[in-house]
Every structure is written in C-alpha cells, then in structure tokens.
C-alpha positions as CSV (number, residue, x, y, z in Angstrom):
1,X,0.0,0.0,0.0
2,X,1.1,3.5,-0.5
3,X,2.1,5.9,1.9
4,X,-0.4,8.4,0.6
5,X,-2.8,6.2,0.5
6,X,-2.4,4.7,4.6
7,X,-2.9,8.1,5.4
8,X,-5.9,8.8,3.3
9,X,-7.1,5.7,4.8
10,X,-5.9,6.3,8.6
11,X,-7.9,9.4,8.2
12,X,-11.3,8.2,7.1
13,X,-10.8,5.4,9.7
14,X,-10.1,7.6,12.9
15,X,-13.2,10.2,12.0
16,X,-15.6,6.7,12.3
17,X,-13.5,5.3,15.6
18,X,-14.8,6.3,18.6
19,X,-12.9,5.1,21.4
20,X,-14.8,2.8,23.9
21,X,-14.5,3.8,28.1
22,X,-15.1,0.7,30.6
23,X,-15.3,0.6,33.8
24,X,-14.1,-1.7,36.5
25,X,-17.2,-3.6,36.0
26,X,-17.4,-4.0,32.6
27,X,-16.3,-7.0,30.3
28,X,-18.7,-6.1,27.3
29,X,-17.5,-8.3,24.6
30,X,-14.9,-11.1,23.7
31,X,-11.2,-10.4,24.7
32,X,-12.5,-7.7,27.1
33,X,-12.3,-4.8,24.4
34,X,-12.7,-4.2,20.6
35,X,-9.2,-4.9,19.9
36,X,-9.3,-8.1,21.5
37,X,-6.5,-7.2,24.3
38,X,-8.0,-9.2,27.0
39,X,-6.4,-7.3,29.4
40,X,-8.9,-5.4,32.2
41,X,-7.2,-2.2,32.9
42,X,-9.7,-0.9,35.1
43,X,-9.2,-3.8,37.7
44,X,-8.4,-2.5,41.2
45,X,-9.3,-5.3,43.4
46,X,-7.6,-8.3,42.0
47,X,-3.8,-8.2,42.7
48,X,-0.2,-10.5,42.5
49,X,-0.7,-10.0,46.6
50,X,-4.3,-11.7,47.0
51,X,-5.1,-13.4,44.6
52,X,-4.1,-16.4,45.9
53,X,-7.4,-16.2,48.3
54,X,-9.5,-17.4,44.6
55,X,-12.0,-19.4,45.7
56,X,-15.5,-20.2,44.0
57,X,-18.3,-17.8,45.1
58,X,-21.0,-19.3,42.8
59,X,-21.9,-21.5,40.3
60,X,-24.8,-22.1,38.3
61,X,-26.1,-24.9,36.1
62,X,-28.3,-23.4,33.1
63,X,-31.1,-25.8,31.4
64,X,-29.1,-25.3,27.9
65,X,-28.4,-28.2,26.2
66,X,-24.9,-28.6,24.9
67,X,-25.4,-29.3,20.7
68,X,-21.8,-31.1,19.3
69,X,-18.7,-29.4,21.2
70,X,-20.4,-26.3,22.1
71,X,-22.5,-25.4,24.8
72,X,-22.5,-21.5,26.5
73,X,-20.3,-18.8,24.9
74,X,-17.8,-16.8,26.9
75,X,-19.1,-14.8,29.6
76,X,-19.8,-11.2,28.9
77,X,-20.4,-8.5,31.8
78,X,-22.2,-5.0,32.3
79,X,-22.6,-2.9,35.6
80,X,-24.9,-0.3,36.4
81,X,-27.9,-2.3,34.5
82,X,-31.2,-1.1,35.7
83,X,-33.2,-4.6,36.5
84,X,-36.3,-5.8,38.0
85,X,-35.0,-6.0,41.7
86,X,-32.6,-2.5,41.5
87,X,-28.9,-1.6,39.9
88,X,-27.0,-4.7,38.9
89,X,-24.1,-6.1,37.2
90,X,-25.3,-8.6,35.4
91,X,-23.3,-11.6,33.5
92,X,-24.7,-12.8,30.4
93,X,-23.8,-16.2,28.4
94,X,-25.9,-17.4,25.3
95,X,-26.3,-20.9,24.9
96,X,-26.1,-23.5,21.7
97,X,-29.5,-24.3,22.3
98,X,-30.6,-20.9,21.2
99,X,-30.8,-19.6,24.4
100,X,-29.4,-16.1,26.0
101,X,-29.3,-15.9,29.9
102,X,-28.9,-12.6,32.3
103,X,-27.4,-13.8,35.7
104,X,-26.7,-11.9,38.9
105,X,-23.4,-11.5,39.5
106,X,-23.3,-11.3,43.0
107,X,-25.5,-14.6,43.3
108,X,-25.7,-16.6,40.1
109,X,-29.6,-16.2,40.2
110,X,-31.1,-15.9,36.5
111,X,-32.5,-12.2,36.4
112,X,-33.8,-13.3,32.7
113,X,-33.4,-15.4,30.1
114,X,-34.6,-15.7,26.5
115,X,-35.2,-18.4,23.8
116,X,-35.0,-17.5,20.3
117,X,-37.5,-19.1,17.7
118,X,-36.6,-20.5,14.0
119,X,-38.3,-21.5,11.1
120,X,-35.9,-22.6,9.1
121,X,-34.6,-26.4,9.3
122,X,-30.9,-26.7,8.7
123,X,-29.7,-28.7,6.0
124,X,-27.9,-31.3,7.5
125,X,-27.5,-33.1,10.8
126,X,-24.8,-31.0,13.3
127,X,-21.3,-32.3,14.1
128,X,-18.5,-30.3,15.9
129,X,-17.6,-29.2,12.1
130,X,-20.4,-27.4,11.2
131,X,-22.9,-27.7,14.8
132,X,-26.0,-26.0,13.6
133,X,-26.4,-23.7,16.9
134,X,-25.6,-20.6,18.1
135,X,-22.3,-20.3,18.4
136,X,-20.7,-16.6,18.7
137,X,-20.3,-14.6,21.9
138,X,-22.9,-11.6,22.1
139,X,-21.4,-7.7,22.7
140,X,-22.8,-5.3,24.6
141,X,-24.1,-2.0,23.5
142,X,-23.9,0.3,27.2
143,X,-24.6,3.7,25.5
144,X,-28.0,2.0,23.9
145,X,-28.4,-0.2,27.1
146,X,-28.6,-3.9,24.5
147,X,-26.8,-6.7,24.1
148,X,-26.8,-7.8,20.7
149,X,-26.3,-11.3,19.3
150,X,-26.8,-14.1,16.5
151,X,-29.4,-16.7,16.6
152,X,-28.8,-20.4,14.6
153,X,-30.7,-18.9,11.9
154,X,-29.0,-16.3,11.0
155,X,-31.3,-13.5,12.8
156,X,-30.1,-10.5,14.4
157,X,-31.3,-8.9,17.8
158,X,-31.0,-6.6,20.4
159,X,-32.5,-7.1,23.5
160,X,-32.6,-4.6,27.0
161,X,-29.9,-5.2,29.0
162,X,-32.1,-5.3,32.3
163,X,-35.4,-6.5,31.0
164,X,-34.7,-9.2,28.0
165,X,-36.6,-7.5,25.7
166,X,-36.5,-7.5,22.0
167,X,-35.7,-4.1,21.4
168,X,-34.0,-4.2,17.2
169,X,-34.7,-7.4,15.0
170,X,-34.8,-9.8,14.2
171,X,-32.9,-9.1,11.3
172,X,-31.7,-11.8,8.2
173,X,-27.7,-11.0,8.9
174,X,-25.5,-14.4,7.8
175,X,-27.0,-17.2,6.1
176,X,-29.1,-19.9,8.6
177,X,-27.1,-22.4,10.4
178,X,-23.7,-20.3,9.5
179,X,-20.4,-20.8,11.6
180,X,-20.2,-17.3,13.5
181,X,-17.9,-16.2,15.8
182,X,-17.6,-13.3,18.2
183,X,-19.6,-10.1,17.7
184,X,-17.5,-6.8,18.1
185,X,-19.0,-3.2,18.2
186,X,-17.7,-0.5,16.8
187,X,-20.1,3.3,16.4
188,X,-23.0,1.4,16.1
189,X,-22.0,-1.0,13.8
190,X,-21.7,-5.0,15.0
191,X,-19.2,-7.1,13.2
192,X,-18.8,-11.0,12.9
193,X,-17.1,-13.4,10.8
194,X,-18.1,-16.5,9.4
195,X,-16.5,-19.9,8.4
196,X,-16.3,-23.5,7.1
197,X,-18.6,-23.0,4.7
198,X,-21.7,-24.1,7.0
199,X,-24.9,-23.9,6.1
200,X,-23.8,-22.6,2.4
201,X,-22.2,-19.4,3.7
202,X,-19.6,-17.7,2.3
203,X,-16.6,-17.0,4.4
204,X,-15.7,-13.2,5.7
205,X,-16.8,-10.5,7.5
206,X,-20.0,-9.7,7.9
207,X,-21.6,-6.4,9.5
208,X,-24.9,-4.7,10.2
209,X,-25.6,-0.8,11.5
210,X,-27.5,-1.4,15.0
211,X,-27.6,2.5,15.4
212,X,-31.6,2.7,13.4
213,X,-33.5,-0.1,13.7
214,X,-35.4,0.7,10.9
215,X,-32.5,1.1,8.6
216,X,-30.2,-1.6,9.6
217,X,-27.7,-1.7,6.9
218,X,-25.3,-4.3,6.0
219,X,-22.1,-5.0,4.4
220,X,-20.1,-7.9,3.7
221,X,-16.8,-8.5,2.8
222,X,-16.1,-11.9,1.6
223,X,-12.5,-13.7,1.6
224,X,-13.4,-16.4,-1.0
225,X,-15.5,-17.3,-3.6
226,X,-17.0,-20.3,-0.9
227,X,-16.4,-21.7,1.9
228,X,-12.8,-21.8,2.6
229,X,-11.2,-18.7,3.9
230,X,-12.7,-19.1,6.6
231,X,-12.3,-16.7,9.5
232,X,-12.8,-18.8,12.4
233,X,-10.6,-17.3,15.1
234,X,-12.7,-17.3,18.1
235,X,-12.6,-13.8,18.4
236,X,-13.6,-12.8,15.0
237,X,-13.0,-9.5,13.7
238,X,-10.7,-7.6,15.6
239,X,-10.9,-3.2,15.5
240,X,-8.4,-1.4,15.7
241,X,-7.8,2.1,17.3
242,X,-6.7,3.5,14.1
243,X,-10.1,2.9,12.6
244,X,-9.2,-0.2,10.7
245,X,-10.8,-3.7,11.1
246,X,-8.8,-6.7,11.2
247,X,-8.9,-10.7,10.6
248,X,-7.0,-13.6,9.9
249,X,-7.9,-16.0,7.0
250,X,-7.6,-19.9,7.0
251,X,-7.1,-22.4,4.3
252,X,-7.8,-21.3,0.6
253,X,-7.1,-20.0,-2.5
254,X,-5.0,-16.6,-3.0
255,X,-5.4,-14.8,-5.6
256,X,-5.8,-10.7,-5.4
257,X,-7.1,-10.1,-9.1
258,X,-10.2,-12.8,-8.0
259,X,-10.4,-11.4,-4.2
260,X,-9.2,-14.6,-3.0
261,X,-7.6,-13.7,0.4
262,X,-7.1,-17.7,1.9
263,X,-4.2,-18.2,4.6
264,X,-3.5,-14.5,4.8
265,X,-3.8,-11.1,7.1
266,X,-6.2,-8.7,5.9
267,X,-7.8,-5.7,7.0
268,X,-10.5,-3.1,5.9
269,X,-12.4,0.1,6.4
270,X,-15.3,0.0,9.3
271,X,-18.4,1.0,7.8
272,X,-18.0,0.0,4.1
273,X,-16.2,-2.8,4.8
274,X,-13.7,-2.2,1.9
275,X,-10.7,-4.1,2.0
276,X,-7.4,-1.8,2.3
277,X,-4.5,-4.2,2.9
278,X,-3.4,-7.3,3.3
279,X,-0.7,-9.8,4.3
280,X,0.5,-13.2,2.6
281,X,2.8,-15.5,4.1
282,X,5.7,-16.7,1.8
283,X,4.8,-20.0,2.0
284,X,0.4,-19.6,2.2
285,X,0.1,-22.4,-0.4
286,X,1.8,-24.5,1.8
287,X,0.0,-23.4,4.5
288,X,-3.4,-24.5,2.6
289,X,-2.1,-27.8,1.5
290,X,-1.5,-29.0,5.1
291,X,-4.4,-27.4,6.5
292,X,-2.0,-24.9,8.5
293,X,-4.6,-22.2,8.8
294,X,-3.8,-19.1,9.7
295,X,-7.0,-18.7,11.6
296,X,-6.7,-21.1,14.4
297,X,-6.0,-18.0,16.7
298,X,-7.8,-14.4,16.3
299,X,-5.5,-11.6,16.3
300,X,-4.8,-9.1,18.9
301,X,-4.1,-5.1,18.1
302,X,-2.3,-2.8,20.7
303,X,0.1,0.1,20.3
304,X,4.2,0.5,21.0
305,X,5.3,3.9,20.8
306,X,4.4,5.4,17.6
307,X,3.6,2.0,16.0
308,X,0.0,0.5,15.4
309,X,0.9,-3.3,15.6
310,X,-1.2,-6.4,14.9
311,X,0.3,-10.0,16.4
312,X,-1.3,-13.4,15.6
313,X,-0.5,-17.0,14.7
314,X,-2.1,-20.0,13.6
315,X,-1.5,-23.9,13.6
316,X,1.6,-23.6,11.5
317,X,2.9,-21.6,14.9
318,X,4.2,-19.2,13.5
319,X,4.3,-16.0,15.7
320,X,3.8,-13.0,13.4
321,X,3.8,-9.1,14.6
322,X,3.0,-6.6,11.6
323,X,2.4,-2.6,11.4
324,X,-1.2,-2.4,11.5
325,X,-0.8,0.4,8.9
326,X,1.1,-1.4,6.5
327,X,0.7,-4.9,6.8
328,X,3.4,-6.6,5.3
329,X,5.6,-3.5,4.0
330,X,5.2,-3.0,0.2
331,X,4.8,-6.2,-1.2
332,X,2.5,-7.5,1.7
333,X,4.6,-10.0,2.4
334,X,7.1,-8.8,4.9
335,X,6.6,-8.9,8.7
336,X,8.3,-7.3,11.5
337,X,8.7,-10.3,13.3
338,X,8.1,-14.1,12.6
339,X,9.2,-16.9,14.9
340,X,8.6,-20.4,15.1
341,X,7.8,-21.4,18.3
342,X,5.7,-24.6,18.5
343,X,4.4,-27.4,16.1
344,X,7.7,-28.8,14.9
345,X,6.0,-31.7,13.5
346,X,3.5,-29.5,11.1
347,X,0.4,-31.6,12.3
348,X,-2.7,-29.6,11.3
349,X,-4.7,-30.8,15.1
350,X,-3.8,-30.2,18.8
351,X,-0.8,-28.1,18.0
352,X,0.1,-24.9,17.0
353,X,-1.1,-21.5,18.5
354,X,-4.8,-21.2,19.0
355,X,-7.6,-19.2,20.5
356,X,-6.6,-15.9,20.3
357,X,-3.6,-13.6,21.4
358,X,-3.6,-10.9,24.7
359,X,-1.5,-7.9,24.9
360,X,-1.1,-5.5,28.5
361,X,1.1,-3.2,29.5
362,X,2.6,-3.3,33.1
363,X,3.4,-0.4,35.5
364,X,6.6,0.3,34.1
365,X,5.5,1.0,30.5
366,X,6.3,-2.4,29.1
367,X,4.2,-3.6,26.2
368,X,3.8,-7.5,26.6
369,X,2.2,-9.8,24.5
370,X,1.3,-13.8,25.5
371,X,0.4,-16.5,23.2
372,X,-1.5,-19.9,23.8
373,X,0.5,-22.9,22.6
374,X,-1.5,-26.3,22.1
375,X,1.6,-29.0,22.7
376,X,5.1,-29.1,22.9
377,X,7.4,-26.0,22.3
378,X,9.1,-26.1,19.2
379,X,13.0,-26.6,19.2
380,X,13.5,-23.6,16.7
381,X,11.7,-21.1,19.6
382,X,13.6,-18.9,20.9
383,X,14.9,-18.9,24.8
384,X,12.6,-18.0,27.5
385,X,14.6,-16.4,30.2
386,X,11.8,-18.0,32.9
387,X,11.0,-21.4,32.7
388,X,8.2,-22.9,34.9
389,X,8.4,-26.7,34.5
390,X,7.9,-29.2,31.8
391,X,4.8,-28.4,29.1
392,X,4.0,-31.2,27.0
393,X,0.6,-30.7,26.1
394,X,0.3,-27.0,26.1
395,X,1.7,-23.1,27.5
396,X,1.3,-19.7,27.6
397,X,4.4,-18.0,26.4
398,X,5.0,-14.1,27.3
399,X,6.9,-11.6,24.9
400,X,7.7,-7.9,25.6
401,X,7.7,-5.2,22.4
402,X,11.0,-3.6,22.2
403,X,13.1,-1.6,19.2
404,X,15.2,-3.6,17.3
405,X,18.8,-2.3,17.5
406,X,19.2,-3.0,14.0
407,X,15.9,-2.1,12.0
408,X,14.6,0.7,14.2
409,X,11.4,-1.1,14.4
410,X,9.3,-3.4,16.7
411,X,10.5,-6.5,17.2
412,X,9.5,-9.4,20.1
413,X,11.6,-10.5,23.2
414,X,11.0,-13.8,24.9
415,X,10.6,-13.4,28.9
416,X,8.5,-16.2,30.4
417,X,7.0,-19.6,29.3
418,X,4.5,-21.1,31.6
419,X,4.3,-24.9,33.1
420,X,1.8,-27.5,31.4
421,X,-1.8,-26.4,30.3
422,X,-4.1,-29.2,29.4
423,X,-4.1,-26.8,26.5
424,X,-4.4,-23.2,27.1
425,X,-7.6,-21.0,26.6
426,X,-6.9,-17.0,25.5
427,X,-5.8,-15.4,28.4
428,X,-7.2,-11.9,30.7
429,X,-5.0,-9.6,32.0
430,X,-6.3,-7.6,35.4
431,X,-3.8,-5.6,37.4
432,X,-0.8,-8.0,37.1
433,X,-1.8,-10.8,37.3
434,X,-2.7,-13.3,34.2
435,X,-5.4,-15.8,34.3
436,X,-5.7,-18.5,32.3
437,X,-8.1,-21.5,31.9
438,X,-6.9,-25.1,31.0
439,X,-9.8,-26.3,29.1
440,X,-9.0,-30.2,29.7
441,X,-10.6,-30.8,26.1
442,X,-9.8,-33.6,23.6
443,X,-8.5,-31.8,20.6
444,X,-8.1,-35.2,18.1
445,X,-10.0,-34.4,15.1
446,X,-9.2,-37.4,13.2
447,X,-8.4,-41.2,13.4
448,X,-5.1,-41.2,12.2
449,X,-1.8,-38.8,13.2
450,X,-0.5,-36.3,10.6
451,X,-3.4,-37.3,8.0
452,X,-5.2,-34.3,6.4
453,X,-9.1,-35.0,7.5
454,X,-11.5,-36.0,5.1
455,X,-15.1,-37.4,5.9
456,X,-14.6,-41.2,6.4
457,X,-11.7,-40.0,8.9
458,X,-13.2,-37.2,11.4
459,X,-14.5,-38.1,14.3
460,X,-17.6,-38.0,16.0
461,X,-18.8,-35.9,18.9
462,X,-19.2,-38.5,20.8
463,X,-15.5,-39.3,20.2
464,X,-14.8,-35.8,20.9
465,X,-16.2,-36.1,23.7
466,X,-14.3,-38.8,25.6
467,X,-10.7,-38.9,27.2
468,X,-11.7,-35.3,28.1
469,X,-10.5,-33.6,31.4
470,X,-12.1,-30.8,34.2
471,X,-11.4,-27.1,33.7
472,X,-8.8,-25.9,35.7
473,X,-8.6,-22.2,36.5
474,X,-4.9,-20.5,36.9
475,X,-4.0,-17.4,38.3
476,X,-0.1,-16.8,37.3
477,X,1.9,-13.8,38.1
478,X,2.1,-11.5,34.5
479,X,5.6,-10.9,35.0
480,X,7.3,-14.4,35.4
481,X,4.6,-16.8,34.6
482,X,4.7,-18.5,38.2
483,X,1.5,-19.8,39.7
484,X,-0.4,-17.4,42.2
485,X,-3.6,-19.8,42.4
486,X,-5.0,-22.9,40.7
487,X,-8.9,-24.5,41.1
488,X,-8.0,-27.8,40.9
489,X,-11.1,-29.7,40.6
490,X,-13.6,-26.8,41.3
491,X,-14.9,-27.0,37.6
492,X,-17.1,-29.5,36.8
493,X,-16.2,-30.8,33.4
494,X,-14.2,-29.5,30.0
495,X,-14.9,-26.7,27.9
496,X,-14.0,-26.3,24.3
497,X,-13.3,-23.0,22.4
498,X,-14.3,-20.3,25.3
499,X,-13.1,-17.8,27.2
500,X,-13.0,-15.6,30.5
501,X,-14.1,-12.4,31.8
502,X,-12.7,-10.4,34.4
503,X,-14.8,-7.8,36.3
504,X,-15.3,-6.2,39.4
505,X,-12.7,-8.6,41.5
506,X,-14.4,-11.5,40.2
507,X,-13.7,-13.6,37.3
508,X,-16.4,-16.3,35.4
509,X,-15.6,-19.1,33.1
510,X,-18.1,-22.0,31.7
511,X,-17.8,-25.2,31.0
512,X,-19.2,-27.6,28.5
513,X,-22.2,-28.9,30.9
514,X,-23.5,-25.4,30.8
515,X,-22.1,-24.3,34.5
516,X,-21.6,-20.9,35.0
517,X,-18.9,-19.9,37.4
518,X,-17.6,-16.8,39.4
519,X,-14.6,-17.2,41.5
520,X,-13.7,-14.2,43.4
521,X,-12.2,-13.5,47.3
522,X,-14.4,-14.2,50.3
C-alpha cells in the first residue's frame, strides 16, 4: 500500500472510531475490548498480593443443552444495568440451544433469560464441524443499554440489557445455520465473521448498522469465492484504534485479481467494509495444502510507541507481529517479526497457536504480548529467560515489544514460558496478574496422526467427547509466569473454544455442561 494512501485511509478510519470507556465492571465483549486485548485495565481489586485467596463464590447450572462441542459462549459482563430487583451487574452467556441468559453476578440467580424461535430447518445433521447452533459470543451496547447477538438462523437482535426484551430485529444478517464467531461493536455498527462453509455461507466479514432499527444496513466482505477462507478465530474481527478492522484467514485460495484472500492477514475500512490491505505469508500455499490455517487463533491489536501493531499465529505456529498500517511492507509479504515457536511436526490438530492472542502493559510501560500454545514447544523457539516446568501438552508464552537495535522497528523478546496447560484457553490480564483457563478438552479431530481429514476419517462428537479432562482455572503472576492460584477440581467438566471475563474482583468461566462460574475473594 502507499504511503499516501495509509494516510488517506488512517484518516477516514479515525473520524468513524470512537474510542470505547469501561469501567471496572465492565467486560462487554470477547477479549475484554474491541481490539481483542484481554487485558482489564480498570481492575483495582484483584492483585499479585491476593489473589491467591481465589475461591469459588458461585456457580450455576443453566437448562441449555450442549449441541456437538459447544454449549454456553464466553461470559460477557455489564454494571450499572437497571433490572427488575434494583442496579446490577449482570453476567450474560448465550447458549447452543438458542438460548441467551442474564445472571446476577453477586448470586448466580437468573435475572432473565430468553429463547430465540426459528423457522428454518438446517440442512444437514450438526457435528463439531459445522454444529448448527448458536455459536458466537454476544457484545454489549452500554450507550444503547442492548446486548446484541446471532441466533442459529441467522437473525439479528437486540435485547434490553435489564429487562430481556426485543428491542432491534430480528434481522436476516448471515445465512441460517452459519459458523459465527464473536460479535465486536464498533459506532453502532456490530461485526462478525463466518467460516467452514456451513450452512452454504460464504466466508468473511460480515456487518450490520444497530444505530436505526429501521435502517439496519449491512455489508459484507467476503474472503473467497466459498467456503474456505474461513475466519474462524474465536474472536472474530478484531478493530483497531486507528479505525481499521482486522482478521486472519484460513485455508484457501490466493489470488488478489479474483479477491481470494485464503491463509493471509487482511484488513478493511469499518463501515463500508472495503478491503485496504493485506498480508500473505511466503509459503500460504503450503499453508493451505497442510491445512496450516492461519486462523486457528484471532489476532490481537495494541500500540508501542508510535507503531499501530497487529500480532497473531495460527497452527503452523508461526508468531507474526506486523504494522497495522502497512501490513506486510510493500509487497505485503514482509513482517516485522516471525518466529517459530511450536508445532515442529506441522500436524494440522492439537498443536500450534490457537484461540486468540492478549496484549497489556505493566506499571513500568512495558508492552507485553502472550500466546496460547496447544503442545510441545518447538526446538526452533527462541529462549525463555523463565521457565516454569515441563509443558507437554500446552503453555502460555510471554513476549515484551522492544526496538530492534538494528531495524529501528518493533521486534519481540521472549521473557517467560508457563508450566503444562491441558491446553491453554486466551488469556485476561487484570492488574498483574494473568489468568488462564486449562480447558482439559480432547483436541483429536481425526483417526489417524499427521493425516489431512477428510469425511470417512473425522471423528464424531461423541468421540470428541471422551478422554476429556475438568477445567482448571490459573492465576499466574504476568511478569514471570509462576503460579499465584489454581482450582483444581472446582470446575465440573471440560470446555472447548471459550473464554474468560474479568470484572469487578471476580472472574467467570463455563464449562461444556453449561455451568456458569464466578470465582472471586471471600
């Protein structure tokens, strides 16, 4: 891209960004934050000094019914909502069953819940593939007091934050029975991608303008001509504070002239949806032909200095940082940093980075970044200064952004790597100290080692199913990585492809037997 034209863009993009202030009680979407930091600045009661006094406070089973893998999305929290019984914060998780539930967070109790209605049969039986449920995590509107999310068939609502009630939609917004992930809000306008090809949808972004109910206006920008390309990061389309909108591609064809954007980096103008930019690995074809994508982990934005910087990573692990305002340098291609740091063995399942990528910045002005690894480190990663025991099966490693001597320009420093995760969920950041949620999930997706899947091969949800493992909820300190709290059996059971929030001094994670639960001090 041209230097004339990043600033053209740059400056259409700021004029439609409006930044978003949270408050200590606040987690209103996915990763915390529209740029998908995870990190809870505003937290003031959790600390390295007691958080070690974790213990659970509540838990609640909800009368969802897990469909596939799936069962309750990652928890989402708002305070100061006016409700039936006075001022609350209030917790809300929507469940594969079509369900959407407003909890109490002081007590767990159900302050509301709502089931959404369809008409429209999918066309084929669900599987962990393509589960034919809901399946992306709602965001919250405060300044239009809603929280807006996607029903299995595609629809689109609003509903009151206190009451429940059906305030915009429903609204047609991605085909029926479509693989959606995370919603993110920006001025009004919510964004989600799609993936897999489910249901007949074509992969991309998708968005729709909340701010007039009676004019809600989509558009769509799609990153194939089908299926693949599929942007399946669980937290979807990231925004960035420069007014761009950003998301990582899986497996598929490349080809600019046909706006074919498969394995690649790409980004585009809120509002129109336009794409502006892009990056392409080197070797994207080969990261297609092994089923490698790109998009096993969402990507994270946060600033250094007087750099806008993107940082993601996908099955291949690969760790790649780029300038958010020129993705790949001139001929889209070039990063500021690439590392291999896990995966040595190329296998397309249970390794690699996944989930999504966090980013904080600690009382001394240090920009750090941490990345969820699914199996063994790889023997080409770089050093970690702290060690904290063996990690077979999964870690959370921590990098800090610092100038490269040489270039001038942002490059990554390895600091800490955690012990073993029974692999890693994305992280939240709250006042120094990192949690982190061992999902205890069984990540084989095929019979068969190293063998691309096809059909005849994947297995079943019941087979998914077994040889699975309870949650386990870490607290570790954010500067070395070392333990500061663990919940050992408190969880009930395994959770696949979630998250936490972090609000108030308490924190909530669920599980795949639709348990709600908020651990916080006594």
């Amino acid at each position: 891209m041209k230097n004339g034209k990043t600033v053209l863009v740059l400056a259409i993009g700021l004029l439609l960004f409006k930044q978003v202030v949270l408050g200590a009680g606040d987690w209103p979407t996915f990763g915390h934050d529209p740029q998908r930091s995870g990190w809870a600045s505003e937290e003031d009661t959790l600390n390295r000094g007691n958080v070690a006094g974790l213990q659970l406070l509540w838990t609640v089973k909800l009368t969802n019914e897990p469909k596939s893998l799936t069962a309750l999305t990652a928890p989402v929290v708002a305070d100061g909502v006016t409700t039936a019984n006075g001022i609350r914060t209030v917790v809300y998780v929507a469940g594969s069953a079509d369900e959407l539930y407003a909890l109490d967070a002081r007590t767990g109790k159900v302050i509301w819940s709502h089931t959404f209605e369809s008409s429209v049969l999918p066309k084929a039986p669900g599987m962990w593939l393509c589960p034919n449920n809901l399946n992306a995590t709602p965001v919250i509107d405060k300044d239009r007091g809603l929280i807006y999310t996607v029903a299995s068939d595609g629809s689109f609502y609003g509903l009151e934050l206190g009451t429940g009630a059906i305030k915009f939609g429903p609204v047609p917004f991605v085909p029926p029975y479509s693989k959606d992930w995370s919603l993110n809000l920006s001025n009004g306008i919510v964004y989600t991608s799609v993936s897999q090809g489910c249901g007949g949808a074509r992969s991309g972004i998708y968005s729709i303008d909340a701010s007039n109910s009676h004019h809600p206006a989509m558009e769509d920008l799609f990153s194939s001509k089908d299926g693949s390309a599929g942007i399946w990061g669980r937290g979807g389309v990231v925004i960035g504070q420069n007014g761009l909108i950003y998301a990582s591609t899986g497996d598929g064809a490349f080809n600019v002239a046909d706006g074919e954007y498969g394995s690649s980096i790409i980004a585009a103008r809120p509002g129109s949806v336009k794409l502006v930019d892009y990056y392409s690995p080197l070797n994207h074809h080969r990261l297609t032909q092994y089923d490698l994508d790109i998009a096993a982990s969402s990507l994270v934005w946060f600033a250094y200095r007087n750099y806008d910087l993107v940082a993601g990573g996908g099955k291949e692990a690969v760790l790649y940082m780029l300038d958010a305002n020129n993705l790949g340098n001139r001929d889209h291609q070039t990063p500021l940093y690439d590392q291999k740091i896990a995966n040595d063995d190329l296998e397309f399942e249970e390794k690699g980075i996944w989930g999504e990528l966090s980013s904080w910045r600690d009382l001394q002005g240090n920009t750090w970044l941490s990345v969820p690894i699914w199996g063994p480190v790889s023997k080409h990663a770089p050093e970690f200064p702290i060690r904290n025991g063996p990690n077979p099966h999964g870690s959370i490693m921590a990098f800090t952004v610092v100038i490269d001597p040489t270039s001038r320009k942002p490059t990554l420093i390895p600091r800490w790597i955690s012990g073993d995760f029974d692999v890693p969920e994305p992280v939240a950041i709250a006042n120094g100290v990192l949690f982190a949620l061992s999902t205890g999930e069984n990540t084989q997706q095929t019979i068969g080692a190293k063998v691309i899947y096809h059909g005849q091969k994947t297995l079943t949800d019941q087979q998914r199913s077994q040889h699975t493992h309870n949650a386990v909820l870490y607290a570790l300190d954010s500067q070395t990585g070392k333990v500061l709290y663990q919940s050992g059996d408190t969880m009930r059971s395994w959770v696949h492809f979630s998250g936490l929030a972090v609000a108030d001094g308490m924190v909530y994670a669920v599980d795949h037997n639709s348990n709600v639960y908020c651990f916080g001090l006594k």
